[in-house]
C-alpha positions as CSV (number, residue, x, y, z in Angstrom):
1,X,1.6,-94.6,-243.8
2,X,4.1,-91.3,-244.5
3,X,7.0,-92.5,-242.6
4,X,6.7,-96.3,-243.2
5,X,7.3,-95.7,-247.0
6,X,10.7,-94.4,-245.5
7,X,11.6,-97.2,-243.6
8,X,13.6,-100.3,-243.7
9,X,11.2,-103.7,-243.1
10,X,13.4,-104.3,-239.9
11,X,13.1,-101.3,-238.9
12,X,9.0,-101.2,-239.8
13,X,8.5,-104.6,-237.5
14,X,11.1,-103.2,-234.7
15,X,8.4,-99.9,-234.0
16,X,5.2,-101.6,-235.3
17,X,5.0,-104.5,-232.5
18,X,4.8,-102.1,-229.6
19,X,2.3,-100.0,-231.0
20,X,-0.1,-102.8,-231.7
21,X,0.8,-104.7,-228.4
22,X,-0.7,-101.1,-226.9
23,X,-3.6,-100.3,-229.3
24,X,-4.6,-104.4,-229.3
25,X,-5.3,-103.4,-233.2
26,X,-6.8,-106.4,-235.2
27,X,-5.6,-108.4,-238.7
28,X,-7.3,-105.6,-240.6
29,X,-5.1,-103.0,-239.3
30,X,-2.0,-104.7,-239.1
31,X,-2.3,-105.5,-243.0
32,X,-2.9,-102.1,-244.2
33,X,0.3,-101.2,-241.6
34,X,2.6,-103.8,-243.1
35,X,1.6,-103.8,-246.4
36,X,3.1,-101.3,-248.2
37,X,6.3,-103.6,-247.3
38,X,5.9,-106.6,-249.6
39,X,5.0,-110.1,-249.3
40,X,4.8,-111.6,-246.1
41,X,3.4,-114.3,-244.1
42,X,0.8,-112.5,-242.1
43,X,0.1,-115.8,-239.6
44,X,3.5,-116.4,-238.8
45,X,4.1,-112.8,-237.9
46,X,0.9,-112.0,-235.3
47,X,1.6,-114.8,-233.8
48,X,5.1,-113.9,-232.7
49,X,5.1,-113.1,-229.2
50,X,5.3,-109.5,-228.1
51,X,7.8,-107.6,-225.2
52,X,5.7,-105.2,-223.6
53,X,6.4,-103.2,-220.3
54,X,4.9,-99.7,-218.5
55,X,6.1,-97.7,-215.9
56,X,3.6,-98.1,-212.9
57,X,5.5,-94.9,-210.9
58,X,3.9,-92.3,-213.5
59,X,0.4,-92.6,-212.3
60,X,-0.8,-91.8,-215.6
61,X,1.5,-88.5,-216.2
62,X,3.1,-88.1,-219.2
63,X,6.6,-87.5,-217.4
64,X,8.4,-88.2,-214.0
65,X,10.3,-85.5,-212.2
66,X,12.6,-86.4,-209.7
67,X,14.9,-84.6,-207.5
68,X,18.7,-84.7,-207.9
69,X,21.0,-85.4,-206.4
70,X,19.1,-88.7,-204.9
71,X,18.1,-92.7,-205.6
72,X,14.8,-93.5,-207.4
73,X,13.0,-96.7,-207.5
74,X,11.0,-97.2,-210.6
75,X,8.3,-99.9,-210.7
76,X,8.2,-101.6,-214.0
77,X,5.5,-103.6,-215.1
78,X,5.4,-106.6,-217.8
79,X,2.3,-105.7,-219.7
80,X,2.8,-108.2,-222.3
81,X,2.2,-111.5,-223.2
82,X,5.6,-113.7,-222.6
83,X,8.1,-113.3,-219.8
84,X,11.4,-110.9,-220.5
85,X,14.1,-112.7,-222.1
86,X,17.0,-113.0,-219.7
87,X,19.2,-110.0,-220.7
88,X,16.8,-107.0,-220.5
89,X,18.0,-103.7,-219.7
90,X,16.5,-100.2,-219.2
91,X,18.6,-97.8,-221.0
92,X,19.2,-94.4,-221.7
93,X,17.7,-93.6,-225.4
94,X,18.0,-89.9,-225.6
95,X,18.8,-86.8,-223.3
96,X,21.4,-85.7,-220.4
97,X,23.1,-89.1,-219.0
98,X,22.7,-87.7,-215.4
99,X,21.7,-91.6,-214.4
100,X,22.9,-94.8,-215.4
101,X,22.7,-95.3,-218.8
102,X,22.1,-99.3,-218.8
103,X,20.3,-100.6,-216.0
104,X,19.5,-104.4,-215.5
105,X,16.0,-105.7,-215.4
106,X,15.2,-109.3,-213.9
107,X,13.9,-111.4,-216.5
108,X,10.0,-111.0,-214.6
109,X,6.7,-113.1,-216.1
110,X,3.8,-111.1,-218.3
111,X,1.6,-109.2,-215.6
112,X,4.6,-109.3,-213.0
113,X,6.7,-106.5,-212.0
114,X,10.4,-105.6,-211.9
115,X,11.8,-102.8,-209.4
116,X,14.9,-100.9,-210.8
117,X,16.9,-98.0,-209.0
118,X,18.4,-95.2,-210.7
119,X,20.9,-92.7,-209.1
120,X,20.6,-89.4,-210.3
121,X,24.0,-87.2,-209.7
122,X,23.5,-83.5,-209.2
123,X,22.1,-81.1,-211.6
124,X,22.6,-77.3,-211.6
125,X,19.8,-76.9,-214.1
126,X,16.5,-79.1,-215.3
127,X,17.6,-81.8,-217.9
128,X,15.4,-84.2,-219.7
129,X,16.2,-87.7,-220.7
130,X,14.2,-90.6,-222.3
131,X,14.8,-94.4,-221.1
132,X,13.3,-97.7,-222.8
133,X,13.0,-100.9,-221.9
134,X,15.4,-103.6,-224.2
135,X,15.8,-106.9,-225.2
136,X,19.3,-108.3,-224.7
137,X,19.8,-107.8,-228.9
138,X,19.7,-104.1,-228.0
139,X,15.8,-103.0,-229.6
140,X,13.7,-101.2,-227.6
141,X,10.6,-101.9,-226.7
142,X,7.5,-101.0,-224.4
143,X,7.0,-97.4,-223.2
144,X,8.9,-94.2,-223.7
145,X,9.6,-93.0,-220.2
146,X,10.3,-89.0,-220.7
147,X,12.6,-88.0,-217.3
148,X,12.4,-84.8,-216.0
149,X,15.4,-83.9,-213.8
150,X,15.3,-80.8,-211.0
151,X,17.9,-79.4,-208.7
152,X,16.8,-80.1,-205.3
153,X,15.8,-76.6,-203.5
154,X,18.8,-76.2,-200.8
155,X,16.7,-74.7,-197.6
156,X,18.1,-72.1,-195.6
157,X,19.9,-72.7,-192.5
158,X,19.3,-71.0,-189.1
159,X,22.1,-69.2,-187.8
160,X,23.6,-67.3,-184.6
161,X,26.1,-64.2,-184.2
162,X,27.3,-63.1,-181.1
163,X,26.9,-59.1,-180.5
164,X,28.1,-59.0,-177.0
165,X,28.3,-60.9,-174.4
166,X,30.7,-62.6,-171.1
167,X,34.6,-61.8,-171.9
168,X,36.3,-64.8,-172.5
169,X,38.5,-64.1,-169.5
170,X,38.2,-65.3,-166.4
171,X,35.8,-63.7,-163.9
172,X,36.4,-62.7,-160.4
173,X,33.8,-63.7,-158.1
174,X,33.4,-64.7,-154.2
175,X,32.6,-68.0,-153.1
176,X,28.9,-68.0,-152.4
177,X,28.1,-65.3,-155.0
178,X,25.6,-65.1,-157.3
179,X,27.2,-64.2,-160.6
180,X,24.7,-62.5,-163.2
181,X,25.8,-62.8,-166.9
182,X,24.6,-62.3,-170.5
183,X,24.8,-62.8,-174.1
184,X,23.1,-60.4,-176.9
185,X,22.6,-62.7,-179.7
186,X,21.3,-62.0,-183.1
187,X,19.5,-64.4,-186.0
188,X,21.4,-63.5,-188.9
189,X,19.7,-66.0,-191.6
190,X,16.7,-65.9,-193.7
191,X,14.8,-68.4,-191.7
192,X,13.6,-68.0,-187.9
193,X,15.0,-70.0,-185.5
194,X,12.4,-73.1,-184.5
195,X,10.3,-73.2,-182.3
196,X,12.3,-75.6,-179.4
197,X,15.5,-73.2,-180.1
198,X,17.2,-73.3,-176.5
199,X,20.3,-72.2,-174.9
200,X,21.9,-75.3,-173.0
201,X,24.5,-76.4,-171.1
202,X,27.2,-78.6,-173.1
203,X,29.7,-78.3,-169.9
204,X,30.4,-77.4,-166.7
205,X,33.3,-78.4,-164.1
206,X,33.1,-81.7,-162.5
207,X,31.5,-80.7,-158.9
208,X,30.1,-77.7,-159.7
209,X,26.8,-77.7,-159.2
210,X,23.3,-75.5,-159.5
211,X,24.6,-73.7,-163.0
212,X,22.2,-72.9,-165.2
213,X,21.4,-75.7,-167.8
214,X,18.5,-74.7,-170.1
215,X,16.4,-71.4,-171.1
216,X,14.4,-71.4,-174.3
217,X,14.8,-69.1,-176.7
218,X,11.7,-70.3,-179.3
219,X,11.5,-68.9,-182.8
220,X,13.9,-66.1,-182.9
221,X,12.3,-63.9,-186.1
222,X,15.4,-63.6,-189.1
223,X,17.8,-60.6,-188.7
224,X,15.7,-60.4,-184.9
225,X,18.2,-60.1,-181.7
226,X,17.5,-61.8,-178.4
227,X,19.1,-61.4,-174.8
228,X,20.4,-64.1,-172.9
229,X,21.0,-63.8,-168.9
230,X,21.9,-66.3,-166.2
231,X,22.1,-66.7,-163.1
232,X,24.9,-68.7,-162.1
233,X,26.0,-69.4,-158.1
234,X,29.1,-69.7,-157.4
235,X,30.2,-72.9,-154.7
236,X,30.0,-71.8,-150.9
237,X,33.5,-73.4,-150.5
238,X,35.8,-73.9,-153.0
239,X,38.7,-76.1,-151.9
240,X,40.9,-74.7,-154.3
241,X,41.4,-71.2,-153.8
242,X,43.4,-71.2,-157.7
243,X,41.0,-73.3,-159.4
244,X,38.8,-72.4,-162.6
245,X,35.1,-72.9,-162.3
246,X,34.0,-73.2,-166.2
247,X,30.8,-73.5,-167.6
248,X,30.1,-73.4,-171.8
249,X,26.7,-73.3,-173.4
């Protein structure tokens, strides 16, 4: 009764239908709401059909926080009494535009729902906003969904330094040899390594066969150091006596 005195009558009818579409309030009640605004035709008017639509995604929160950057689907339920007017949009009412501010809604029937995607672009801080469902004239109506934005939580990546290990340059060996060679690695990140962490072959020369292909390294502790040694044979006959034998894991 305080802000209605305050009010245009358009305005009054525009934020009175949704609140008794939700409260289900009788003839009583919607005189003493309306009454302070004149003379009018109280049958007419409670008869008028009535948009109504919830969000089914909230689960009975007063909020929905989502993660940005990413794609929501929000399910949006006619809770009304007559189908959405072709034309209805969700749009952005109030707070940071870090979404589409008008959104299409199929025109669905009273106790069907409508699916809607938003795309929220990256955010270095949380924002708030505040959408509403609206008729194609532009007037909200159904409920208030309050938006709460968050930065998605970048995880750390596990990573690998070399400390010391096989000189790039070509080895001397003999044919038939068994060549013995390491690596001194280190887990410089703030995350240990996982647990299948391994040490593979990604190539070897065509022919050369028996090198080394796998050894498991498992879950290297952060700022930990591990030691990596092979054994690698070298070919009993090399018909090349000039040729490079390379391997690379």
């Amino acid at each position: 009764s305080h802000f209605l005195q305050d009010l245009r009558f358009d305005d009054c009818i525009f934020l009175s239908l949704p609140f008794l579409a939700q409260t289900k309030c009788d003839t009583t009640t919607f005189e003493t709401l309306i009454g302070r605004l004149g003379s009018i035709d109280l049958l007419g008017f409670t008869t008028m059909p009535v948009l109504s639509g919830i969000l089914l995604n909230n689960h009975g929160r007063d909020k929905v926080v989502v993660t940005a950057p990413g794609i929501t689907e929000w399910v949006l339920e006619n809770d009304g009494c007559v189908q959405w007017p072709e034309g209805t949009t969700l749009r952005l009412v109030c707070g940071h535009a870090v979404a589409q501010r008008v959104v299409p809604v199929l025109p669905v029937k009273a106790g069907l729902t409508a699916v809607v995607g938003l795309q929220f672009a990256c955010v270095k801080d949380t924002v708030e906003a505040w959408y509403s469902l609206a008729s194609p004239s532009g007037h909200s109506f159904g409920e208030l969904i309050h938006v709460v934005v968050q930065p998605a939580i970048k995880q750390p990546v596990p990573l690998v330094s070399l400390i010391e290990g096989v000189s790039p340059a070509p080895l001397k060996v003999r044919e038939g040899e068994v060549k013995r060679v390491g690596w001194h690695l280190a887990n410089p990140s703030a995350v240990a390594w996982p647990e299948d962490t391994a040490f593979k072959l990604i190539y070897n020369t065509p022919g050369w066969e028996n090198v080394p292909h796998t050894v498991e390294l498992g879950p290297v502790s952060a700022g930990g150091t591990i030691h990596v040694g092979l054994a690698v044979p070298v070919p009993a006959s090399v018909p090349n006596k000039k040729a490079l034998l390379k391997a690379a894991w």
